[in-house]
N, CA, C and O atoms as a Maestro MAE file, in Angstrom:
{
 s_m_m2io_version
 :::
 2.0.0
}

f_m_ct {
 s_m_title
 :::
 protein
 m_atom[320] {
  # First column is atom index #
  i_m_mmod_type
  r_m_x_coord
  r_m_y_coord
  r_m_z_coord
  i_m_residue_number
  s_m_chain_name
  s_m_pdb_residue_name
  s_m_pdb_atom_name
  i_m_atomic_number
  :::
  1 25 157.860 203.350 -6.338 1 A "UNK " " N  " 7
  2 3 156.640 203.834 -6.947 1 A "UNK " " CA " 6
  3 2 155.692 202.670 -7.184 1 A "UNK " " C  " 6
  4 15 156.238 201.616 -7.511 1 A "UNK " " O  " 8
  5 25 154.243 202.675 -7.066 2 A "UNK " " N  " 7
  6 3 153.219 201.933 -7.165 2 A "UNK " " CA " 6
  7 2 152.355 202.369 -8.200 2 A "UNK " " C  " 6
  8 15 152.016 203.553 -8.219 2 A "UNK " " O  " 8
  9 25 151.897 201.469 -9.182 3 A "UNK " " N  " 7
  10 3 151.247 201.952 -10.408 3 A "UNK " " CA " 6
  11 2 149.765 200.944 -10.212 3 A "UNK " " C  " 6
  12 15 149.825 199.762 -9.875 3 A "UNK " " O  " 8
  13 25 148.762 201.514 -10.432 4 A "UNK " " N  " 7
  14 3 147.869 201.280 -10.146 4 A "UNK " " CA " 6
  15 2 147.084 201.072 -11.916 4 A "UNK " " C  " 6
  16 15 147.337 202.020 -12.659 4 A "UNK " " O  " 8
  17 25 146.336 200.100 -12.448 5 A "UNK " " N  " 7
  18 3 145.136 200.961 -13.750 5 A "UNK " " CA " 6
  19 2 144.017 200.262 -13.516 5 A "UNK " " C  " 6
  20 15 143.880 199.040 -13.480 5 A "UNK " " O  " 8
  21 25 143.319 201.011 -13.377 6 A "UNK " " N  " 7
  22 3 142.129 200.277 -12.826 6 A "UNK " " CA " 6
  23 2 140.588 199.605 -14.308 6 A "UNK " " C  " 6
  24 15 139.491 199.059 -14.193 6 A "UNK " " O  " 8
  25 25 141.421 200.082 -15.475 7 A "UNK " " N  " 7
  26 3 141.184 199.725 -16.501 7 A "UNK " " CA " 6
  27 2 139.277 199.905 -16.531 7 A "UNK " " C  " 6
  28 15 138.779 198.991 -17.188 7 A "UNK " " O  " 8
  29 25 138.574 200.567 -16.139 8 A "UNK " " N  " 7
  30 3 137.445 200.925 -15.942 8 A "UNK " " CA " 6
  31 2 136.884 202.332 -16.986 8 A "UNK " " C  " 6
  32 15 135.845 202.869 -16.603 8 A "UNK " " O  " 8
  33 25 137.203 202.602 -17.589 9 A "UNK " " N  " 7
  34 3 137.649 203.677 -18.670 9 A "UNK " " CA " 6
  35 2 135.960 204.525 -18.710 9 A "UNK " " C  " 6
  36 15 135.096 204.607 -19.583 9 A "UNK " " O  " 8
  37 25 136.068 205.026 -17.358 10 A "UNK " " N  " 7
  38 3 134.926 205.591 -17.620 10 A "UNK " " CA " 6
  39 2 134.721 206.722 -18.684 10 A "UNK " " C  " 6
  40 15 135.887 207.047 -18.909 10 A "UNK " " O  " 8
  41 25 134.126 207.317 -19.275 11 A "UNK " " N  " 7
  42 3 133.877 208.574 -20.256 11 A "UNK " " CA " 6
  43 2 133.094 209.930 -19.657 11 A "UNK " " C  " 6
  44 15 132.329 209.960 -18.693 11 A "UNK " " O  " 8
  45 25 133.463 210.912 -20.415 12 A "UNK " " N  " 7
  46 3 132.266 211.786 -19.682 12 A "UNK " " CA " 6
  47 2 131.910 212.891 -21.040 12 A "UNK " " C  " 6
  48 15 132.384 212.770 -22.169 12 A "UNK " " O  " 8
  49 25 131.195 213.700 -20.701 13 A "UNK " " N  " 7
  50 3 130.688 214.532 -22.041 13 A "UNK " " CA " 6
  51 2 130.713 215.567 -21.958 13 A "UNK " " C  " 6
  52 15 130.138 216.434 -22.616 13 A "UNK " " O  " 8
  53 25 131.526 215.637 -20.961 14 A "UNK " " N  " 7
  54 3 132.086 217.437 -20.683 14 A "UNK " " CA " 6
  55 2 133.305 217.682 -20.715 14 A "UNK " " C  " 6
  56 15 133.732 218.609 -20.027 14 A "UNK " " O  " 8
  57 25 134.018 217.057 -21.373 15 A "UNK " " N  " 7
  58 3 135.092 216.958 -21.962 15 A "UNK " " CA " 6
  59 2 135.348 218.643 -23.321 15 A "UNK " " C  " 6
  60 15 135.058 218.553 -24.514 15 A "UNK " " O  " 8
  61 25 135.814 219.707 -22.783 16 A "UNK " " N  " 7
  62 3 135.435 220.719 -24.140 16 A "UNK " " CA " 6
  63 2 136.324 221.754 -23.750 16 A "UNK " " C  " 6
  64 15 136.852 221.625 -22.646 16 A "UNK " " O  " 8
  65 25 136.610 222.799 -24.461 17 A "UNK " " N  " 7
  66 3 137.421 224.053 -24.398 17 A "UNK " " CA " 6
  67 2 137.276 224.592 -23.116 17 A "UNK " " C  " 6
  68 15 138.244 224.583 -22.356 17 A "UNK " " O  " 8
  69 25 135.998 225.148 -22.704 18 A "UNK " " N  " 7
  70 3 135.979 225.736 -21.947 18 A "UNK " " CA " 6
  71 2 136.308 225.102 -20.859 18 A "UNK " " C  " 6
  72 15 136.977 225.851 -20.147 18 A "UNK " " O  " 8
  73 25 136.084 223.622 -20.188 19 A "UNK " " N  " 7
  74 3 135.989 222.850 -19.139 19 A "UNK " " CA " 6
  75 2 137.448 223.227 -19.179 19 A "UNK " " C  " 6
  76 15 137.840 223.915 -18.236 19 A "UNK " " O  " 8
  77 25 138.457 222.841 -20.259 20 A "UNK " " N  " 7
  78 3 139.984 222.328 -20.339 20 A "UNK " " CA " 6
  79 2 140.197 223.668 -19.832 20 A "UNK " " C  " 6
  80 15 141.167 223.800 -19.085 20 A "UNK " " O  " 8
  81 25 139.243 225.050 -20.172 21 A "UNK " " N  " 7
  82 3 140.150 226.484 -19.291 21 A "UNK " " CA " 6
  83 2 140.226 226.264 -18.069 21 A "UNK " " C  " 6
  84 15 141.102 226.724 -17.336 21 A "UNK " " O  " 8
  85 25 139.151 225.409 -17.672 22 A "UNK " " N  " 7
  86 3 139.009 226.155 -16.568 22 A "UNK " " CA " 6
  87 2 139.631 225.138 -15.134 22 A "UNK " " C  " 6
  88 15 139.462 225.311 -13.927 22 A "UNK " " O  " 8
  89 25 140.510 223.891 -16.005 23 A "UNK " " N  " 7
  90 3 140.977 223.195 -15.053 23 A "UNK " " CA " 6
  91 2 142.319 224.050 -14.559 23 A "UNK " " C  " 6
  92 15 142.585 224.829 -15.474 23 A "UNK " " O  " 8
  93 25 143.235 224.201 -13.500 24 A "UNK " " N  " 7
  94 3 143.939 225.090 -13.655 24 A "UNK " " CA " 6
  95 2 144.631 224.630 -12.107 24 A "UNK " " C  " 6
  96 15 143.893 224.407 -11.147 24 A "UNK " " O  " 8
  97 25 146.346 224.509 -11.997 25 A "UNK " " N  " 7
  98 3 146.967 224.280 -11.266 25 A "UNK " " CA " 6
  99 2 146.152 224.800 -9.584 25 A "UNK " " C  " 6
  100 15 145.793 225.972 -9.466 25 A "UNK " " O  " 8
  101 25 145.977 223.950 -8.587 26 A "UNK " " N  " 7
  102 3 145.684 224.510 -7.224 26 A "UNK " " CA " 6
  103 2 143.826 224.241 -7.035 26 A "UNK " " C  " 6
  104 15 143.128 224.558 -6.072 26 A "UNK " " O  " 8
  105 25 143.488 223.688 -8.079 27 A "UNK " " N  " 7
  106 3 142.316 222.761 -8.241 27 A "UNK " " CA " 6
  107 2 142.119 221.833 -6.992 27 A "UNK " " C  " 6
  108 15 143.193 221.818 -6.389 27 A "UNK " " O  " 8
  109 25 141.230 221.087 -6.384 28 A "UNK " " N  " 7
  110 3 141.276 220.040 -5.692 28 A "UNK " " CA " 6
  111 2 140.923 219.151 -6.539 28 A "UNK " " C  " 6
  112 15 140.657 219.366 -7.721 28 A "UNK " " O  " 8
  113 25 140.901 218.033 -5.942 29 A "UNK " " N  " 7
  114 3 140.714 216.549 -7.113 29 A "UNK " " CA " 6
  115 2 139.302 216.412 -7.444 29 A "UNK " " C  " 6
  116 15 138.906 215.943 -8.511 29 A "UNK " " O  " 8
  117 25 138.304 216.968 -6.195 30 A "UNK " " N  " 7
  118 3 136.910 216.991 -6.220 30 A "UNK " " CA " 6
  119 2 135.928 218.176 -7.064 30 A "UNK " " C  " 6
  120 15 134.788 218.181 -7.529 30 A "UNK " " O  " 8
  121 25 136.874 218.996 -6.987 31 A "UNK " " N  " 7
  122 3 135.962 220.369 -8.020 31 A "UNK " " CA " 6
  123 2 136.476 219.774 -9.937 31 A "UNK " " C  " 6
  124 15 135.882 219.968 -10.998 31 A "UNK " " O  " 8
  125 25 137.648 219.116 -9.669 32 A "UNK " " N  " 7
  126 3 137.486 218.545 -11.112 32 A "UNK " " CA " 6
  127 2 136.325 217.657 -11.602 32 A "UNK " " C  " 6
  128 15 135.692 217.550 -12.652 32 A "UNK " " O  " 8
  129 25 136.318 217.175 -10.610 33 A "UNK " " N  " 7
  130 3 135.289 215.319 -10.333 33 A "UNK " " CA " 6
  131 2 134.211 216.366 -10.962 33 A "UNK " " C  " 6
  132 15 133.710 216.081 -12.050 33 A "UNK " " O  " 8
  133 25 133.770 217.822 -10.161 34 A "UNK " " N  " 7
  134 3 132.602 217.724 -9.996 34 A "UNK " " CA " 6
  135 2 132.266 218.852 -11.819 34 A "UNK " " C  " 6
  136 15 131.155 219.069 -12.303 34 A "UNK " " O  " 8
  137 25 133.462 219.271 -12.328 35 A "UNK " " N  " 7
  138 3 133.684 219.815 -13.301 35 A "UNK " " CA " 6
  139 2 133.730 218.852 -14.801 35 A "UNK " " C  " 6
  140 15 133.803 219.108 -16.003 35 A "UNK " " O  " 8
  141 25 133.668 217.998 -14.212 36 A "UNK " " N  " 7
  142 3 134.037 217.058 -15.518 36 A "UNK " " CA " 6
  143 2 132.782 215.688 -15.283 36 A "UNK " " C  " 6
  144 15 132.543 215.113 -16.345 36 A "UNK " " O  " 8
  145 25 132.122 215.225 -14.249 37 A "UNK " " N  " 7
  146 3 130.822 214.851 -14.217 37 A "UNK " " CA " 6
  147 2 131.216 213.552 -13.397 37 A "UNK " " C  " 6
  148 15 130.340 212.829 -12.921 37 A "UNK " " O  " 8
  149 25 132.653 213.267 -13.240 38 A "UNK " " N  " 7
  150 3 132.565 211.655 -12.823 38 A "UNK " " CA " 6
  151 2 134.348 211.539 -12.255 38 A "UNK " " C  " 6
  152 15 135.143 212.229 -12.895 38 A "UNK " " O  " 8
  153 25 134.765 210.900 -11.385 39 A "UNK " " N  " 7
  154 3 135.966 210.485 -10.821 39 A "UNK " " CA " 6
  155 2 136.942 210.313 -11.896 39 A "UNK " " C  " 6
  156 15 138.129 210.323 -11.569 39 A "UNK " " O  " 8
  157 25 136.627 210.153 -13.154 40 A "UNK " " N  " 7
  158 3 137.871 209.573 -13.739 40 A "UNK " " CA " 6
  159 2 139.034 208.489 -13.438 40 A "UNK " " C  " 6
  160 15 139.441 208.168 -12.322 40 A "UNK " " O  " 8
  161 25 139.466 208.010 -14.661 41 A "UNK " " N  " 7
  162 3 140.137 206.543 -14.009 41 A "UNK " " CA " 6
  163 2 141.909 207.008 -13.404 41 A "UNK " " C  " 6
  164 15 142.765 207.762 -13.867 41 A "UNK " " O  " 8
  165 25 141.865 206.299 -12.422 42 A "UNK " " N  " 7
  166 3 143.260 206.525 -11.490 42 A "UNK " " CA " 6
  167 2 144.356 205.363 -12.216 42 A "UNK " " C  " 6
  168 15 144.133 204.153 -12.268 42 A "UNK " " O  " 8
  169 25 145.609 206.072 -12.762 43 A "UNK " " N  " 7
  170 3 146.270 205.515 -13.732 43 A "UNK " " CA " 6
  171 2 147.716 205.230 -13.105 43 A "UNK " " C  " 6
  172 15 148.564 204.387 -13.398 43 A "UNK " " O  " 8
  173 25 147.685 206.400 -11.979 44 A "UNK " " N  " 7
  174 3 148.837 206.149 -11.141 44 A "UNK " " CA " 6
  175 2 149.002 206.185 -9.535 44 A "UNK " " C  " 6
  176 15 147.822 206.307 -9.207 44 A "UNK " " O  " 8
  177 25 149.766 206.153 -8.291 45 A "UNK " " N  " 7
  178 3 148.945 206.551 -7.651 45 A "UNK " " CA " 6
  179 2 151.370 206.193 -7.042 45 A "UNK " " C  " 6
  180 15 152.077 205.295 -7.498 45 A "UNK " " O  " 8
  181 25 151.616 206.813 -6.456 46 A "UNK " " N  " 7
  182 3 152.808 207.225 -5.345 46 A "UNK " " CA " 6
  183 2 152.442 208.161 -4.316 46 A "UNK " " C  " 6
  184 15 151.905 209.229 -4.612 46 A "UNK " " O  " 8
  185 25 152.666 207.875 -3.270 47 A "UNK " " N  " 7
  186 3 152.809 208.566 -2.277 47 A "UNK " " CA " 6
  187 2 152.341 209.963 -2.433 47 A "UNK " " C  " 6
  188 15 153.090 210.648 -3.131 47 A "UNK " " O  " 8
  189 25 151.436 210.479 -2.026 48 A "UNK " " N  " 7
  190 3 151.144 211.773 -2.715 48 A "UNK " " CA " 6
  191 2 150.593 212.719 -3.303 48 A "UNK " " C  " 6
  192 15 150.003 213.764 -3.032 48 A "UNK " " O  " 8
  193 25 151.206 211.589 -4.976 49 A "UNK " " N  " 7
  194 3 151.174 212.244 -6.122 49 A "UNK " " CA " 6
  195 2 150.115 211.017 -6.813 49 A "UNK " " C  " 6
  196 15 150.005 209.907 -6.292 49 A "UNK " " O  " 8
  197 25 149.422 211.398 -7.978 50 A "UNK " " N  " 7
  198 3 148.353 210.594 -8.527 50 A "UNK " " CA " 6
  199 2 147.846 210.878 -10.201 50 A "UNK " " C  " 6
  200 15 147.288 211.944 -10.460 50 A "UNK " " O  " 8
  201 25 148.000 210.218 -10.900 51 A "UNK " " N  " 7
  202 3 147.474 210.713 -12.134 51 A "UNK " " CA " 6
  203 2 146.409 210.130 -12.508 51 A "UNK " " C  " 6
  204 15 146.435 208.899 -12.495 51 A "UNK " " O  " 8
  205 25 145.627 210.561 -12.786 52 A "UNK " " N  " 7
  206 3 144.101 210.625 -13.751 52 A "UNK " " CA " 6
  207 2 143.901 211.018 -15.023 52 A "UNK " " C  " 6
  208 15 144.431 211.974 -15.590 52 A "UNK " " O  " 8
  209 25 142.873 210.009 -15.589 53 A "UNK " " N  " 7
  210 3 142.379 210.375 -16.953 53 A "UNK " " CA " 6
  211 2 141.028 210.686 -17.152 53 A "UNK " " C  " 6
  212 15 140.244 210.250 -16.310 53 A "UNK " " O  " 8
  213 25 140.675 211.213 -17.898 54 A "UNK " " N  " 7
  214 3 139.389 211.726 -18.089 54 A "UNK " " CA " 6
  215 2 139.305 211.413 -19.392 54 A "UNK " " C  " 6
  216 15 140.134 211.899 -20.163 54 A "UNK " " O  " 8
  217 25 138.303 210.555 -19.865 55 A "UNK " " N  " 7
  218 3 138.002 210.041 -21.323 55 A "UNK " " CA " 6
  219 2 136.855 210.784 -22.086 55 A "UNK " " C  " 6
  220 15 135.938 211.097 -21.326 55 A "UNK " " O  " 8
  221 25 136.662 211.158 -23.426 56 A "UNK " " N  " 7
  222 3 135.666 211.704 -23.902 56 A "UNK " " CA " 6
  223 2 134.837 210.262 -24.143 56 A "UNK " " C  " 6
  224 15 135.312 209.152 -24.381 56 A "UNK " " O  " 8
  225 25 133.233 210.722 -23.979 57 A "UNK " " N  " 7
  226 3 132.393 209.737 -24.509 57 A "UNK " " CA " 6
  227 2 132.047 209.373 -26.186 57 A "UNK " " C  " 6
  228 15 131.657 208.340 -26.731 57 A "UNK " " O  " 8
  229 25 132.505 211.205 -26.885 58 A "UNK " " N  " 7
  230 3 131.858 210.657 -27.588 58 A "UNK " " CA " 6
  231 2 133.351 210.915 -28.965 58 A "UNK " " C  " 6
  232 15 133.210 210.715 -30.172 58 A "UNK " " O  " 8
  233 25 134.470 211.322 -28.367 59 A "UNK " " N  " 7
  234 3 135.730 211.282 -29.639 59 A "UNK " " CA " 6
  235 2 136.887 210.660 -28.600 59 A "UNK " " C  " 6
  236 15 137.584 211.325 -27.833 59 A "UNK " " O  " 8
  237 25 136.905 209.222 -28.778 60 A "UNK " " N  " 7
  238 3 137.592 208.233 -28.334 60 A "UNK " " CA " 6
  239 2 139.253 208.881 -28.265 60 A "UNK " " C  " 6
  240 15 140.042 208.604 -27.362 60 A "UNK " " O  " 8
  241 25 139.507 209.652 -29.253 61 A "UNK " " N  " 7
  242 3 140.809 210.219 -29.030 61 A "UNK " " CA " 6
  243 2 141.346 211.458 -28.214 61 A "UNK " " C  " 6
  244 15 142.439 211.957 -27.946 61 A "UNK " " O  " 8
  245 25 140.072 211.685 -27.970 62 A "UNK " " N  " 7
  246 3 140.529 213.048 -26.564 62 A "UNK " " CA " 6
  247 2 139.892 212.750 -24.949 62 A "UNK " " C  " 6
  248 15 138.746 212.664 -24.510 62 A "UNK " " O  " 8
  249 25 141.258 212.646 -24.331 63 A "UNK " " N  " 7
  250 3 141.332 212.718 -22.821 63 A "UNK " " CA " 6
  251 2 141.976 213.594 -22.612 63 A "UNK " " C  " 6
  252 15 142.741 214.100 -23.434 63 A "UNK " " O  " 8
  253 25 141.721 214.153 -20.877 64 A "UNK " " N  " 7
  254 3 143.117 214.989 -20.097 64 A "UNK " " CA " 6
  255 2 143.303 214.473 -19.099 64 A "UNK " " C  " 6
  256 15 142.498 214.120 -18.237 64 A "UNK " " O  " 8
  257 25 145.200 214.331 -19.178 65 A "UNK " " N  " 7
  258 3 145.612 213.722 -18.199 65 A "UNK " " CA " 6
  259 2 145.822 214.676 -17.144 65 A "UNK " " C  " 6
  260 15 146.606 215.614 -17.290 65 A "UNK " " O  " 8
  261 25 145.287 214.522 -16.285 66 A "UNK " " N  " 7
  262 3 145.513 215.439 -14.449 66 A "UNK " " CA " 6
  263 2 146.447 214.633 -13.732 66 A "UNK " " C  " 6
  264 15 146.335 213.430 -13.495 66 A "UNK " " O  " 8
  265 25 147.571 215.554 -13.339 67 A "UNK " " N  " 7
  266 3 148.621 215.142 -12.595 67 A "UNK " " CA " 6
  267 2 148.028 215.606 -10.639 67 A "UNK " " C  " 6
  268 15 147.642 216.741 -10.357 67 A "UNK " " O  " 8
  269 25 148.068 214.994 -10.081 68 A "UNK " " N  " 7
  270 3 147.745 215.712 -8.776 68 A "UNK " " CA " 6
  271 2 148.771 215.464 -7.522 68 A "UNK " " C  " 6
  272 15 149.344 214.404 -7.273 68 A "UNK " " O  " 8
  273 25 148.849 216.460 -6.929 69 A "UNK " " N  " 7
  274 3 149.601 215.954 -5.640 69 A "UNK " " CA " 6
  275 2 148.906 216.426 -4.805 69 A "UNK " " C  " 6
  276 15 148.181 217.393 -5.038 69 A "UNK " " O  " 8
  277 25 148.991 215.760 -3.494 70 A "UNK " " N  " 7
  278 3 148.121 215.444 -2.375 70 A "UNK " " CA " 6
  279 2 146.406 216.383 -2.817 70 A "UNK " " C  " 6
  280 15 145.765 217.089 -2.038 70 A "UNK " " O  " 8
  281 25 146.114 216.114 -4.029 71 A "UNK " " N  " 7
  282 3 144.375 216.094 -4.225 71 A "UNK " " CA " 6
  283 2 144.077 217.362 -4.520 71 A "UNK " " C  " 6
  284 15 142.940 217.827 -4.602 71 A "UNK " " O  " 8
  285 25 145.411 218.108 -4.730 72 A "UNK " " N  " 7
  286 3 145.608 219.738 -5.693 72 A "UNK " " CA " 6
  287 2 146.385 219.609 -7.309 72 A "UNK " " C  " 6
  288 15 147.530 219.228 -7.552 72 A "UNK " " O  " 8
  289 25 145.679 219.914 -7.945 73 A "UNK " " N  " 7
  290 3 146.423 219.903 -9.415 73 A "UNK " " CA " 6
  291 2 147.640 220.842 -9.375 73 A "UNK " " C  " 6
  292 15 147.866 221.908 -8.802 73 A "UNK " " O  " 8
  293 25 148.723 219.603 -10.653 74 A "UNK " " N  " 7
  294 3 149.699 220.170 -10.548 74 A "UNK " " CA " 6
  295 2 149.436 220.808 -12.086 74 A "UNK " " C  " 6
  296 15 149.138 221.987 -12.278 74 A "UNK " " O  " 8
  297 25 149.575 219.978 -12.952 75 A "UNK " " N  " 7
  298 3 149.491 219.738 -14.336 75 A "UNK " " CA " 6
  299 2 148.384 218.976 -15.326 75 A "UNK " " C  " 6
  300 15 148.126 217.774 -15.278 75 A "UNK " " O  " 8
  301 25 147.880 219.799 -16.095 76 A "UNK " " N  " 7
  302 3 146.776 219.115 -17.050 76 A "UNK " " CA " 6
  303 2 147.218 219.202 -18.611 76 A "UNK " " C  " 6
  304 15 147.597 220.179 -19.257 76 A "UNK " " O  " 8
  305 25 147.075 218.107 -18.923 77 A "UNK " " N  " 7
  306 3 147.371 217.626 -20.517 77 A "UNK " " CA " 6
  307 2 145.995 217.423 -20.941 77 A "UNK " " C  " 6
  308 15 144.917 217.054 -20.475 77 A "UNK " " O  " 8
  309 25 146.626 217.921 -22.277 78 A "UNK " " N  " 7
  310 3 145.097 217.816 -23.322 78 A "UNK " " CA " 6
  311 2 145.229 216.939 -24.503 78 A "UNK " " C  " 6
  312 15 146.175 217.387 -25.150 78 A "UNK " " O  " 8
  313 25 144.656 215.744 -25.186 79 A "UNK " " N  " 7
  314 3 145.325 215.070 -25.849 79 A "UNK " " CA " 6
  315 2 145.284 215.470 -27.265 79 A "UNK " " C  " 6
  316 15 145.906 214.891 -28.156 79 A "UNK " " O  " 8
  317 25 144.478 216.545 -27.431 80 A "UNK " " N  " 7
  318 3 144.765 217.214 -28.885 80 A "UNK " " CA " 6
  319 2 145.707 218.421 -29.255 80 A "UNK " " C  " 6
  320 15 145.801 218.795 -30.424 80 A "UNK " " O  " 8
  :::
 }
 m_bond[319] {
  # First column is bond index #
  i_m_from
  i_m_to
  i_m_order
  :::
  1 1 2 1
  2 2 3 1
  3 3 4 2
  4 3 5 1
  5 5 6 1
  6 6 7 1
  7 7 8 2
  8 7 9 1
  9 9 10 1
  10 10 11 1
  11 11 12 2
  12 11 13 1
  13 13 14 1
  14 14 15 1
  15 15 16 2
  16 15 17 1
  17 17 18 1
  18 18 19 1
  19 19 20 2
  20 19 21 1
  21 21 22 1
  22 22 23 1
  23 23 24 2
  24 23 25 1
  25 25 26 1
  26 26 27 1
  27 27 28 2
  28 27 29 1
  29 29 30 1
  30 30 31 1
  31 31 32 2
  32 31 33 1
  33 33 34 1
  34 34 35 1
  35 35 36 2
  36 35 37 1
  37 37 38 1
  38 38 39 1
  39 39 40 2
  40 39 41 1
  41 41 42 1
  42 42 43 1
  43 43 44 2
  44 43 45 1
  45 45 46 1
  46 46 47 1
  47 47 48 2
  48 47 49 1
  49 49 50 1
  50 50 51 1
  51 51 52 2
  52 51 53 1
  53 53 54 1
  54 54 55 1
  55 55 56 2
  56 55 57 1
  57 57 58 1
  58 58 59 1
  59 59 60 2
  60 59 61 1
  61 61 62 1
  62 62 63 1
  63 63 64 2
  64 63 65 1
  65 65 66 1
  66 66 67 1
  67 67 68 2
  68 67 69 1
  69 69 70 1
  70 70 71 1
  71 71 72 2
  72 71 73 1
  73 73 74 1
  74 74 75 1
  75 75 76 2
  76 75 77 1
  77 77 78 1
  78 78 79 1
  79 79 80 2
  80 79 81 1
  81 81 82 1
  82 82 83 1
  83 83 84 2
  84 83 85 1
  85 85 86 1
  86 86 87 1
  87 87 88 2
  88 87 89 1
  89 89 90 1
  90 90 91 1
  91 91 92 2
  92 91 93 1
  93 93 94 1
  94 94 95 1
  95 95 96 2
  96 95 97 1
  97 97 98 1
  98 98 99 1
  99 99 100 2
  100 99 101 1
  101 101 102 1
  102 102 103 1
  103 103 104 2
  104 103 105 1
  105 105 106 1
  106 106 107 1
  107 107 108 2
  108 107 109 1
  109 109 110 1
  110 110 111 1
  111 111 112 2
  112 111 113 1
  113 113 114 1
  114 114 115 1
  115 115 116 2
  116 115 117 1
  117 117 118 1
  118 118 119 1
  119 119 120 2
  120 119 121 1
  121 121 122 1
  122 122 123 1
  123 123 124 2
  124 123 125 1
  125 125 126 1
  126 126 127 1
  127 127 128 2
  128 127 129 1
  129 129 130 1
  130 130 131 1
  131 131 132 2
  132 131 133 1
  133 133 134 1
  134 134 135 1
  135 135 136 2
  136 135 137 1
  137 137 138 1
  138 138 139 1
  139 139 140 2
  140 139 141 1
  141 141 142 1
  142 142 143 1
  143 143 144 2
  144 143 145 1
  145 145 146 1
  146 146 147 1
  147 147 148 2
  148 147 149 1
  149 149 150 1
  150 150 151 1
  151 151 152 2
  152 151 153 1
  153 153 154 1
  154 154 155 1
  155 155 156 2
  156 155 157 1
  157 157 158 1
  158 158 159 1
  159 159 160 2
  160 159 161 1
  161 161 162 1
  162 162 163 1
  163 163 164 2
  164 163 165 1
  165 165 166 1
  166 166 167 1
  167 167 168 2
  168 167 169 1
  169 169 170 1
  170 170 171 1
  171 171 172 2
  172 171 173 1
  173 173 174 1
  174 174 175 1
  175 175 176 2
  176 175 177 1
  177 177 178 1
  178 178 179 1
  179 179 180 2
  180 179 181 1
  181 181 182 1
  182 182 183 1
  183 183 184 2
  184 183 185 1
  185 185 186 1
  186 186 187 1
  187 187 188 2
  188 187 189 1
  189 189 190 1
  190 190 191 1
  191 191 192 2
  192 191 193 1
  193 193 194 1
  194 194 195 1
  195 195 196 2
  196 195 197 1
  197 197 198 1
  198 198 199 1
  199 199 200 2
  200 199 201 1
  201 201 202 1
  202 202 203 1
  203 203 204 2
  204 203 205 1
  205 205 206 1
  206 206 207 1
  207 207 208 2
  208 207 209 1
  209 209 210 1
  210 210 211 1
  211 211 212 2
  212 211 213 1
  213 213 214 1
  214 214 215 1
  215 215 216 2
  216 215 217 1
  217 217 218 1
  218 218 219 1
  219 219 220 2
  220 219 221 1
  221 221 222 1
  222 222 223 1
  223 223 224 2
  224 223 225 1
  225 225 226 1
  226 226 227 1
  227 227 228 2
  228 227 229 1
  229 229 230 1
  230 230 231 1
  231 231 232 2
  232 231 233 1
  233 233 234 1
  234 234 235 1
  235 235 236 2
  236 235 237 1
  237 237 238 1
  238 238 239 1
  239 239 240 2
  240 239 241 1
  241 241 242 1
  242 242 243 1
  243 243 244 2
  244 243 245 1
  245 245 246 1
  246 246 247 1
  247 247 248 2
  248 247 249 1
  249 249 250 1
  250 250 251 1
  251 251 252 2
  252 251 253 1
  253 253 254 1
  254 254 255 1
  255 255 256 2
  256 255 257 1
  257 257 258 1
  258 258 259 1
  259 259 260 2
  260 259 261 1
  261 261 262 1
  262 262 263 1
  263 263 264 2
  264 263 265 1
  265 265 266 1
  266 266 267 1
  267 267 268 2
  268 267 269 1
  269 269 270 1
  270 270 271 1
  271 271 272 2
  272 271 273 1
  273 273 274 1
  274 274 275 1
  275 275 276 2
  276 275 277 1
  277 277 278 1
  278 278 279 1
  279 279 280 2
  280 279 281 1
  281 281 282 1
  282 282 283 1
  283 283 284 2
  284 283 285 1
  285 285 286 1
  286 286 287 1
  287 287 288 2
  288 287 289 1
  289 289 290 1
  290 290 291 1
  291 291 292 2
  292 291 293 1
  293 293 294 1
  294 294 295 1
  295 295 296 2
  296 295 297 1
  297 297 298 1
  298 298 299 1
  299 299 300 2
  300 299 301 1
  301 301 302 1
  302 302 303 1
  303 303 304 2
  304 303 305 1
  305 305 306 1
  306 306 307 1
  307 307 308 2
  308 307 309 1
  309 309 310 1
  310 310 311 1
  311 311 312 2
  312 311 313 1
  313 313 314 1
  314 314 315 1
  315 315 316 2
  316 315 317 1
  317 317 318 1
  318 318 319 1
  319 319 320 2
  :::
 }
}
């Protein structure tokens, strides 16, 4: 396994209930991108499989972590 952090911690401001409904297993990596305003930082990266974070801009304590394999969501965490 290869771990990647690219320590670039971008933020975004669409970070909210409804966005978090509507992320949902079978997603591509790009309708998130384009759901959440920005790439988000790549935290992991194996063969594959890839995890991402998505940072709030403006409550430092809520991200969701997106699990992806080959650029389809598997799993989304919410940090509250």
């Amino acid at each position: 396994m290869k771990q990647k952090s690219f320590k670039k911690m971008n933020c975004s401001n669409l970070l909210n209930e409804n966005n978090f409904q509507n992320i949902k297993p079978g997603l591509t990596f790009n309708e998130v991108c384009k759901l959440l305003g920005n790439n988000g930082d790549n935290k992991f990266y194996s063969q594959g499989s890839s995890i991402y974070v998505w940072y709030s801009c403006t409550k430092k304590e809520l991200f969701y972590r997106i699990n992806f394999t080959n650029g389809i969501v598997q799993m989304v965490v919410n940090s509250k």
